[in-house]
N, C-alpha and C positions, 0 to 999 in steps of 0.2 A: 602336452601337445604345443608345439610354438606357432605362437601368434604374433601378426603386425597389423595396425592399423597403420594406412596410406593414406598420404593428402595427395590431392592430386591436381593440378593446374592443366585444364583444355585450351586449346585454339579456341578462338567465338565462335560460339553459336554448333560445337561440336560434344556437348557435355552430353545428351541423349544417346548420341551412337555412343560413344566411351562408355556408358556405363553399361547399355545393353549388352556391349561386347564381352565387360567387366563379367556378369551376371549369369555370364554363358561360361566362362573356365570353371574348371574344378578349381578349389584349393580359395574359393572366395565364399564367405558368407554371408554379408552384408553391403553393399553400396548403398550411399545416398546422398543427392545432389543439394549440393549447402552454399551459403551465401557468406558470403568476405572473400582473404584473399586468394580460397581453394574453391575449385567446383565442384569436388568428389569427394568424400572421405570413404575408404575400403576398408572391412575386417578380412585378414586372410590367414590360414592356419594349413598346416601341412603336418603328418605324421612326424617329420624328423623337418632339423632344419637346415640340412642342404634340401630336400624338397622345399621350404618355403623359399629360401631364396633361391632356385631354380623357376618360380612363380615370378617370383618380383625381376627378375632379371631375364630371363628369356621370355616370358610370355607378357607380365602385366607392360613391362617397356615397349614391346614392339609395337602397341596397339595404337595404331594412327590415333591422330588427334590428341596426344598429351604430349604437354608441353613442359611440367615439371613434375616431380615426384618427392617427397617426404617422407620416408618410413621410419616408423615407429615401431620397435618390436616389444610386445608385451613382456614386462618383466613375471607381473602375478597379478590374479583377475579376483574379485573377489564376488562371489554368487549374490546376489539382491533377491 
């Protein structure tokens, strides 16, 4: 199943609605609001990966209040 983690840069003082927003799409597992130069780091996963990137590009972009994006797409995850 293809995976990305996203970094994510808000407007100020906009990192709580982004993420709630985040939390609310399908195709996202994880958000969490971190310190240095991102506010958000996202796991996202989709069946196939034109669905993920259909995620990252028409929905995770549109959502007010981010200002930059970074995605990471998982090569191979190793279980813990």
């Amino acid at each position: 199943m293809p995976a990305a983690f996203v970094l994510i840069g808000c407007d100020v003082g906009k990192e709580d609605s982004v993420a709630d927003e985040l939390c609310r799409m399908q195709g996202v597992e994880n958000v969490a609001i971190v310190y240095g130069i991102y506010d958000l780091v996202a796991k996202l996963s989709a069946e196939t990966m034109d669905g993920l990137e259909g995620i990252i590009i028409r929905k995770l972009r549109s959502i007010p209040g981010i200002k930059s994006t970074v995605t990471l797409m998982v090569s191979r995850e190793c279980p813990v």
